[in-house]
Phi, psi and omega in degrees: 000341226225344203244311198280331163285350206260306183298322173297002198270288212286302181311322164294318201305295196316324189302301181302323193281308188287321151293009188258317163322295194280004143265353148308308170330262187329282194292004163260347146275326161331263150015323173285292191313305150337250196337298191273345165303304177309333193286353205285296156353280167341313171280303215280323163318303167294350174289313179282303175303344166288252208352300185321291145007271162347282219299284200321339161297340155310294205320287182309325178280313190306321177296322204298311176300312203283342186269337171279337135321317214263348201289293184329307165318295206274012158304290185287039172222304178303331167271349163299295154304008178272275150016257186294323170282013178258302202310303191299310173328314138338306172301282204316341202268311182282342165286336203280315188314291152001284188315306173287340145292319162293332166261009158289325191291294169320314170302335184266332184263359156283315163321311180280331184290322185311313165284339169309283213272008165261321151329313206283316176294309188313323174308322206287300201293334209280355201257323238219342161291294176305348176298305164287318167310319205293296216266048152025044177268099206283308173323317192272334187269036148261298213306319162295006171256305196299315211246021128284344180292337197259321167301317164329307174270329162308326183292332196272000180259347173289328179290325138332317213305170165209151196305167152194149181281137192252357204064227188274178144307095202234356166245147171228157194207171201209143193196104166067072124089359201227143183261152168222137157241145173200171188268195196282016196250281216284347183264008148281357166293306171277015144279345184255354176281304176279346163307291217296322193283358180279331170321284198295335175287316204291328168308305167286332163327309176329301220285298190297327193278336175298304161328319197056066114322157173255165204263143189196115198247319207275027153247065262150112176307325168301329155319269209321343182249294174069026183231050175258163237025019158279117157219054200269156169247342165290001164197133180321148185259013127354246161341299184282353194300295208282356183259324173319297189301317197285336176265330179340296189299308197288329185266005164292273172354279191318301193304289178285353183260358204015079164226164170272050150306303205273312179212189194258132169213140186183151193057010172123309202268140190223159176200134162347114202284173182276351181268334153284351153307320196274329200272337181256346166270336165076061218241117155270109190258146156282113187290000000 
């Protein structure tokens, strides 16, 4: 009896020692199976994160182009534009070229009409001095030495002038039913034209009516000549001649009836109201 229990003893032990085996077994394969799912987990993660990897290595080469495009465009735009202001510089230096050739040129056929007409005045004045001695109009033969003595030095300040650009044509004015045009140079001229001439009439008007003269404004050396301030090259002197005159009469008028219809004078100097200025050149600015 004692001998069939020591065996049922020994036979639970082994049972037991064989299931203790076989859950080592079992939790040493857990354990495998762990280990390799995670190295697999593992795997398939760096599998995945390469791609990634790529793409931003794509990426970066792709930015790497687009910045390197664009240096280039705006290189080659910046030099285009170099380009083109060295070209226009080119334009502009041969038009200034131009210009200035043309107003030597101009400048020489002014220069000669100048000596014509300064002959024609020395002739003019010497016949209308004796003229004024014979009938002893002492007042007007002053105002006609003084105001060739005032051309004189106007010629010599003409030999300075220098040509400049004034811009466009950008004013119009109306003359005998017919439009001008001219820039902002020439309509200041022809504003200093019904100024200066207005001046200069009133002087000679003075000057006759001090004489007790009859009225008489186009026999006044300053009519007849009428180019003293001129000096423009944008508007004929044709043109300023004739504007010169349109203030002569009105300040010939004031100067002898001595009144302010047309302007002011006064301490030697006289000037034009602005509204009769405004009403005989009729001066348009253009957009």
């Amino acid at each position: 009896m004692e001998q069939r229990e020591a065996q049922r003893a020994a036979q639970q032990g082994e049972s037991n020692q064989r299931r203790e085996q076989y859950r080592q077994r079992v939790q040493q394969n857990q354990g495998q199976q762990r280990i390799q799912q995670e190295q697999d987990r593992q795997r398939v993660q760096q599998n995945q994160e390469q791609p990634r990897w790529e793409r931003q290595r794509q990426q970066q080469q792709n930015q790497q182009n687009q910045d390197f495009e664009r240096r280039q465009r705006e290189q080659q735009e910046q030099g285009a534009a170099q380009r083109q202001q060295s070209e226009r510089g080119r334009v502009f230096s041969d038009r200034s070229n131009n210009r200035q050739r043309d107003w030597r040129a101009y400048q020489e056929q002014r220069a000669n009409q100048y000596r014509q007409e300064m002959f024609r005045r020395q002739s003019y004045a010497f016949q209308q001095q004796r003229l004024l001695e014979q009938q002893r109009r002492r007042a007007q033969l002053r105002y006609q030495q003084r105001y060739l003595e005032r051309v004189r030095q106007d010629q010599l300040r003409l030999q300075n002038w220098r040509y400049s650009d004034y811009g466009p044509y950008n004013y119009r004015y109306s003359r005998g039913g017919s439009y001008y045009e001219t820039n902002r140079y020439g309509a200041q001229m022809l504003h200093q034209a019904v100024s200066n001439g207005y001046e200069e009439g009133y002087r000679a008007g003075q000057a006759d009516r001090e004489d007790g003269w009859a009225y008489s404004p186009e026999n006044a050396i300053g009519y007849q000549d009428s180019s003293y301030g001129y000096d423009g090259y944008y508007v004929d002197l044709s043109e300023y001649r004739y504007y010169f005159r349109e203030g002569f009469t009105r300040g010939y008028e004031d100067g002898y009836y001595s009144r302010s219809q047309y302007g002011r004078y006064s301490d030697g100097t006289g000037g034009i109201l602005g509204a009769i200025l405004e009403q005989i050149l009729n001066l348009q600015l253009l957009n």
